[in-house]
C-alpha angles and dihedrals in degrees: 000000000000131000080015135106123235093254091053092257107134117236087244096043083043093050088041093067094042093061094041088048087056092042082041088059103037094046088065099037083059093053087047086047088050100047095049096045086042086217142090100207110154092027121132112210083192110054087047092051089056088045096055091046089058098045083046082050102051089046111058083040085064089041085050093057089067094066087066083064096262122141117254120276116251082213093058087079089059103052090045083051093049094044082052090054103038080048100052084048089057099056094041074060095056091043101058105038080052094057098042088042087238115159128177090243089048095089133000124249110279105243125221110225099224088055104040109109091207119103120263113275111243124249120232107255116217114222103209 
């Protein structure tokens, strides 16, 4: 039984989920964040758009496997739950960067001064 857990779950289906359960979680506590905010400041379309193609991705490769006559894998749920939720982020995104009029050109990123790369602006010296 090596390289396999006591209920006949394998350590990397096992990992797998894990990661997918505490995506699963932080996906949702982001929407929550966004709707009661009612803004979507700090979200990458982006970013969510590449995300959801990956869960979509990883989906249909475990929905492929079937067609080499294997059973359907239990993971595959939570990443078409994950893909839901990471959707529905996305268009409470676009919602609400519709309805404020934000867009990801509107204003620049605001820059934290112990992380900007650029030099340190000059003071005005004052010549007595």
């Amino acid at each position: 039984m090596t390289g396999a857990m006591s209920i006949g779950v394998s350590v990397n289906v096992f990992l797998e989920g894990t990661m997918l359960v505490c995506f699963g979680l932080a996906w949702p506590l982001a929407t929550l964040g966004m709707l009661r905010a009612r803004r979507s400041n700090g979200k990458g379309m982006a970013f969510t758009a590449i995300v959801l193609c990956g869960y979509l991705a990883r989906a249909m490769a475990k929905l492929a496997l079937t067609f080499d006559g294997k059973p359907l894998a239990p993971l595959f749920w939570l990443y078409v739950i994950n893909a839901g939720s990471v959707g529905t982020n996305l268009a409470l995104q676009r919602h609400f960067r519709d309805r404020t009029g934000q867009s990801s050109a509107s204003k620049p990123a605001p820059r934290d001064a112990a992380f900007s790369l650029a030099p340190p602006a000059k003071s005005a010296e004052v010549v007595p």
